[in-house]
N, C-alpha and C positions, 0 to 999 in steps of 0.2 A: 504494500500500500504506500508504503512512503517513499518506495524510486516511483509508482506510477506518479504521487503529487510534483515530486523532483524533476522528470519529464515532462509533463503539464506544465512546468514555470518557464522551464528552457521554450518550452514551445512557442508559449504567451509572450517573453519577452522576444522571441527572434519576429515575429508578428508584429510586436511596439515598433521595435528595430526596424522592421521593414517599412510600414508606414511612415516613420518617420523619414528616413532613408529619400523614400521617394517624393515628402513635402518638401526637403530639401533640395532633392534635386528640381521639381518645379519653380521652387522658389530662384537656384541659381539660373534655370533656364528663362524664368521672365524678364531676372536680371541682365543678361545676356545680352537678350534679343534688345532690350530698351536701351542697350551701350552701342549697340551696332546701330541703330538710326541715324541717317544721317545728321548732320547740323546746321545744315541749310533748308530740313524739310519745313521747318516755321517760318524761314525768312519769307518776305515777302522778296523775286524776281526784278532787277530794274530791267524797266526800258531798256530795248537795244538799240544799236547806234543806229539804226536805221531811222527805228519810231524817233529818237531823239531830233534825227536832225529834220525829218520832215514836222515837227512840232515849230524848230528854228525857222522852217524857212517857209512855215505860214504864217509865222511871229511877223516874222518881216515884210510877208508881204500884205498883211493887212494894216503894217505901219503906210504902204506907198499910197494905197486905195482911197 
């Protein structure tokens, strides 16, 4: 009776173990992924030179108008 309780506790604890085990590992895996994002996914994009300069050069020509 007393190795079956002694087996039951090995058993119970390798089971804690293992759950545990694996909210850890979820946990470094969330960590992970949220390190690999890039750092300009928030930024807001500027203007390219293109948009830019056709902005300039209607600037200008509604000074001539």
């Amino acid at each position: 009776m007393e190795t079956f309780i002694g087996f039951a506790a090995v058993v119970m604890t390798t089971i804690i173990a293992l759950f545990g085990a694996l909210v850890l590992q979820a946990l470094l895996l969330r960590a992970a992924v949220a390190l690999m994002q890039p750092a300009t996914a928030v930024r807001r994009v500027p203007a390219s030179s293109t948009v830019r300069s056709r902005q300039l050069v209607t600037h200008a020509y509604a000074k001539t108008r």
